[in-house]
N, C-alpha and C positions, 0 to 999 in steps of 0.2 A: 639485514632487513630492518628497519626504520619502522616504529611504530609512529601512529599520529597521519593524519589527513594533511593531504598538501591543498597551494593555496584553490580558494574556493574560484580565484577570478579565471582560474586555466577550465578551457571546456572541457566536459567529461562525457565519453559515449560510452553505451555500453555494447559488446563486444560476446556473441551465443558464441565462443569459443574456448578454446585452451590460450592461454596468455603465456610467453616468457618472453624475456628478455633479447632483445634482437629486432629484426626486420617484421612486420606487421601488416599485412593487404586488409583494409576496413571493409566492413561491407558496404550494401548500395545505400542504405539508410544514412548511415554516419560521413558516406561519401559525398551524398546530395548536401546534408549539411553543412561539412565545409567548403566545400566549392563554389554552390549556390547562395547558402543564407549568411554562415560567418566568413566565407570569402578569406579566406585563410592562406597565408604561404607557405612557402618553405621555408625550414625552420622554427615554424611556431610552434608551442608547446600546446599538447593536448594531454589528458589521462584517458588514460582506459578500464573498463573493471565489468568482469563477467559475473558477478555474483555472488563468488565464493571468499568475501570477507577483504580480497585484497585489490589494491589498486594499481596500475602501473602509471610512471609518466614517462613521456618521449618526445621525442619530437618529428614535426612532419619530412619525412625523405624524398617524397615526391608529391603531387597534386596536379591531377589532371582529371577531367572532366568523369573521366569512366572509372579510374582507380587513384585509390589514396593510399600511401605505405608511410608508416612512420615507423622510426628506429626506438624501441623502446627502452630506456637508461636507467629508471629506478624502481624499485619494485617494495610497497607499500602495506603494512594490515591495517585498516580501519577499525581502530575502535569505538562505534559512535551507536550503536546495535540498544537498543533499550535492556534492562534490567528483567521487564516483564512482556510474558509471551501475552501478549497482545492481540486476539482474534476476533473482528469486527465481521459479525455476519451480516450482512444489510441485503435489507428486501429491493430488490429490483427498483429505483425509481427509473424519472425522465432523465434522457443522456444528460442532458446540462446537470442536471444535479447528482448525478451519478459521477459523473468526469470528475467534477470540483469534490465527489466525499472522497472518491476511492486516490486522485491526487493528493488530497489533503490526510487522507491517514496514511497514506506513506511516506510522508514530512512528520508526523509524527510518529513515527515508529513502530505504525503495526507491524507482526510478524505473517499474519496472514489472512487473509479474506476470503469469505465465501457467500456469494450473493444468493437471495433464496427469491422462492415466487411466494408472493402470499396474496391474501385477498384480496388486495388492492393493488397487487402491481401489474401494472397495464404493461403485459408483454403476453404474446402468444407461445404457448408451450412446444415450440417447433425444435429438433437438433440442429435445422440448418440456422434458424435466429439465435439457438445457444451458441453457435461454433460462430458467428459474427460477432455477438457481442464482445464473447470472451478473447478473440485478437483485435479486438479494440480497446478492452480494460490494459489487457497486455501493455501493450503501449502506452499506455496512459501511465501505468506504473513504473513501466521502463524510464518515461517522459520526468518523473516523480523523482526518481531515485537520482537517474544523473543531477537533477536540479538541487536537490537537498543533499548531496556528499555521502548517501549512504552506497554502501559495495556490497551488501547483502539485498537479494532482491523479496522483497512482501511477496509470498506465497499467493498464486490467484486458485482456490481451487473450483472444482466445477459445479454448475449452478443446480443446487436443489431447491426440492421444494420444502414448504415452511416443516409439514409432518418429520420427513426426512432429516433434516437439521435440530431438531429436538432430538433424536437417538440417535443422531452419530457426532454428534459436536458435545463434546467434554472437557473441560476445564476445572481448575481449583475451585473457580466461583461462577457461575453462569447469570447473566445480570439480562432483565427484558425492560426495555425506555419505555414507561407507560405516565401518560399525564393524569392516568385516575391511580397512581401510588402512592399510599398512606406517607412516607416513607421518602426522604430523597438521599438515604442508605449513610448517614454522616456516619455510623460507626465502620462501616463499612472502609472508606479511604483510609481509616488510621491500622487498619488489620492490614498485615503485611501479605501479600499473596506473590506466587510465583506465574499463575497465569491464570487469564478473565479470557472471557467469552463473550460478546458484548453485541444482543441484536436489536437493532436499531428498525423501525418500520418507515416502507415508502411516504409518498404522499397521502396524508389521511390516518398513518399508522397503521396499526394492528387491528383487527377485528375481535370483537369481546370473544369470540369462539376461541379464537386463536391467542388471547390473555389468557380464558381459563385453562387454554391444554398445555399453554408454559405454566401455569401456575403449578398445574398436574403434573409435570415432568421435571419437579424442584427447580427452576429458574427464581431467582429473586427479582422481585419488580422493583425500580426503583422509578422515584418522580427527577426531574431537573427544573426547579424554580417553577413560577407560578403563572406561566405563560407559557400558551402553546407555539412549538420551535419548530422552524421548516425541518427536512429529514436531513437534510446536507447541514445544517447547525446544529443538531443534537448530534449528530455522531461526529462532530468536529468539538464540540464543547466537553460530550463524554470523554472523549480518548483525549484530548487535554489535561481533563480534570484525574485520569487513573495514570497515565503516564508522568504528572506533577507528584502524585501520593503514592506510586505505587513501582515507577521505572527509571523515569531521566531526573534522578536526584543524586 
């Protein structure tokens, strides 16, 4: 077994299976992709990676419209996993902005994500619009992970609401993005932590109600700079700025 990530330019699917070494039937996702969009032969090399830390590479053994088999040769651990458990709770925004945070913190190495409702996020509290979104986020992280080399996949867990996520989300340090914080927490990056909590609010942020009852449930507020920052840049600037001081060093 070979530690270290192979090269980044081989495409990488991921693969809801058990992986070893030998013959491989892709499923219909990873099949449409190379037959339709990378147009791929036989013999090209592709990876694979379910999840669990490792990767494999192989090459394609067949290609045909309905089934793709690749014979899998090498078999990889990725070590590329950040330092610090990394948990980004974000309030529901709009899909566009949603796609590009929850894409973007899995290029940066969250460990797992938990979207909450709060008072400002424009979604109706239905389990059939819960059980849509979340095989759309799905994806979107799956889409994430292959593209950034990571073989561990960011946990999506299921969407509560704001109350709910103040007593069940726990961490070393629990941090709330508020632009009215005294505080933009500089002591805070040099103190070494094994894992943050980090909620970030939709469009419009947080509601003062909803400041004072993280205040009340020991959350630290912190401010980021002196301007007000869309929700898909503050929670790409924060997990930048903890994973720079706190993880991928």
């Amino acid at each position: 077994m070979v530690k270290g990530s192979t090269a980044v330019s081989i495409p990488r699917f991921y693969q809801n299976k058990s992986l070893l070494l030998g013959d491989v039937s892709l499923d219909e996702s990873a099949t449409h992709h190379i037959v339709h969009v990378l147009r791929l032969k036989t013999g090209s090399e592709i990876i694979l990676f379910n999840g669990d830390g490792e990767e494999f590479k192989g090459a394609l053994l067949k290609v045909h419209k309905k089934e793709v088999i690749v014979t899998l040769q090498q078999k990889y651990t990725v070590n590329n996993e950040s330092f610090l458990a990394l948990h980004l709770v974000q309030a529901v925004s709009r899909k566009d902005h949603m796609d590009l945070t929850l894409q973007k913190a899995v290029e940066l190495g969250v460990t797992e994500i938990t979207p909450i409702i709060s008072d400002f996020s424009n979604m109706k509290q239905s389990q059939t619009e819960f059980n849509h979104k979340e095989q759309h986020w799905r994806k979107v992280i799956i889409s994430a992970s292959q593209q950034s080399g990571r073989a561990v996949l960011t946990r999506l867990n299921p969407i509560l609401s704001f109350k709910e996520a103040l007593h069940r989300i726990q961490a070393e340090q629990r941090l709330f993005l508020s632009a009215r914080a005294d505080s933009a927490g500089e002591k805070l990056w040099a103190t070494p932590l094994k894992s943050v909590a980090l909620f970030i609010g939709c469009e419009g942020g947080f509601s003062d109600k909803e400041e004072k009852q993280a205040q009340a449930n020991g959350l630290r507020l912190v401010a980021l700079g002196h301007r007000i920052l869309r929700t898909e840049t503050a929670a790409i600037a924060m997990l930048a700025i903890l994973q720079y001081c706190q993880g991928d060093f």
